[in-house]
C-alpha positions in Angstrom: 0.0 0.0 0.0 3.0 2.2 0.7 4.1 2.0 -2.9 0.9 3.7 -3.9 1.0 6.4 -6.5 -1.5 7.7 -3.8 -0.6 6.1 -0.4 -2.9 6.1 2.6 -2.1 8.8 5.2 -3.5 6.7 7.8 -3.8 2.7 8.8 -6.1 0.9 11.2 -4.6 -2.5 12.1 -7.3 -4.9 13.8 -4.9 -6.5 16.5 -2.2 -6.8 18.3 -0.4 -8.8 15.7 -1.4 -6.8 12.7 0.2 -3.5 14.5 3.6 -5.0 15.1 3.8 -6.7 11.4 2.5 -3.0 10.7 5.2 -1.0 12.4 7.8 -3.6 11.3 6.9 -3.1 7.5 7.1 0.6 8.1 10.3 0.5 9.3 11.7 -1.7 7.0 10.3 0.5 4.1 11.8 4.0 5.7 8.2 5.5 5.8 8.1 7.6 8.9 5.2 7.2 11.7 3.4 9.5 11.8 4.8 12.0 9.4 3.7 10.1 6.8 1.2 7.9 7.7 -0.7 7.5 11.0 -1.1 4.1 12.7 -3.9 3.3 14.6 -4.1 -0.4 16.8 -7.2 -1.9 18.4 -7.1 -3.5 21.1 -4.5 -1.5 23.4 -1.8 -3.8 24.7 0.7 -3.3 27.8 3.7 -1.6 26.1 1.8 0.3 23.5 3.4 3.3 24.8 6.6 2.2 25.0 7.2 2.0 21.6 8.8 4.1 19.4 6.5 6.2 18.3 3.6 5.4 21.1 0.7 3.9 19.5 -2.4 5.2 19.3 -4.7 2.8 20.1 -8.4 1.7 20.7 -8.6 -0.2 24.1 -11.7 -3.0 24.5 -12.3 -3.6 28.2 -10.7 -6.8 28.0 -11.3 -8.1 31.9 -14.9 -6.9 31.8 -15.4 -8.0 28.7 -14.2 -12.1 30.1 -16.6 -10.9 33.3 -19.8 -10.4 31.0 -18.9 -13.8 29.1 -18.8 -15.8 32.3 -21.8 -14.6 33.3 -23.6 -14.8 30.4 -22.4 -18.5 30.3 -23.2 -18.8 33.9 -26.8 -18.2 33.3 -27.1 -20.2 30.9 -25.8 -23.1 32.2 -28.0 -22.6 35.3 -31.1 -22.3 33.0 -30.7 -25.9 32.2 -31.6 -25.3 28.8 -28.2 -25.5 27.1 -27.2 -23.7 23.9 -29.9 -25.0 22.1 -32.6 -23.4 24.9 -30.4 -20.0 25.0 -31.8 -16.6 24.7 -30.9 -14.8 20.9 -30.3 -11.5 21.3 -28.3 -10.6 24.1 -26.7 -8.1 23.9 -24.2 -6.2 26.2 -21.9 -3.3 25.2 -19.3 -1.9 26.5 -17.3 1.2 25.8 -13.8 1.3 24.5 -11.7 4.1 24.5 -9.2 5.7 22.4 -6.0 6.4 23.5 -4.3 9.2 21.1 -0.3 8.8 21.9 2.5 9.5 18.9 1.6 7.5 16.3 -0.9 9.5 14.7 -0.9 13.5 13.3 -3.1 14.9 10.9 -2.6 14.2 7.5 0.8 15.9 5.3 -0.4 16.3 1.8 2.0 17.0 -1.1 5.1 16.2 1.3 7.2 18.4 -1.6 6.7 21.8 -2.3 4.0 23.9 -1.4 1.7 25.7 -4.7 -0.6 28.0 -4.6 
């Protein structure tokens, strides 16, 4: 995507594994984060922002997200109906947040020189 005629300015990787091949490829191609293009992760991991740049990142509510699970399952279980007796439709959400650190800036068109 980086060889573009047209590049992207900006990439959302869907996990943690994406984002490192992600900033790896970067790298290894000499584009710059985030002067020219802005990486965004999901699902925020421990040393996020401890890399070089920090990562901006959306962060799930992992442990409450386990929490919910079990207890979903829990219920279930104690309904004595089984997966095939479950309720459709339930439905829980539960807000993420987004954690702006170095890795992103507002997009640098025409990186050359300036016309007017």
């Amino acid at each position: 995507m980086m060889r573009l005629g047209e590049p992207p300015t900006a990439i959302l990787s869907c996990n943690n594994k994406m984002t490192l091949g992600l900033m790896r490829a970067l790298y290894e191609l000499y584009v710059a984060c985030p002067e020219r293009v802005s990486v965004v992760g999901f699902d925020d991991f421990d040393w996020a922002a401890n890399f070089s740049p920090r990562l901006t990142t959306v962060a799930q509510p992992a442990l409450e997200m386990g929490r919910q699970a079990v207890l979903m399952l829990l219920a279930q279980i104690g309904s004595g109906k089984g997966a095939a007796g479950a309720e459709q439709g339930q439905k829980v959400i539960l807000k993420a947040e987004f954690r702006v650190r170095d890795s992103t800036a507002p997009p640098h068109f025409g990186l050359g020189k300036i016309s007017m």
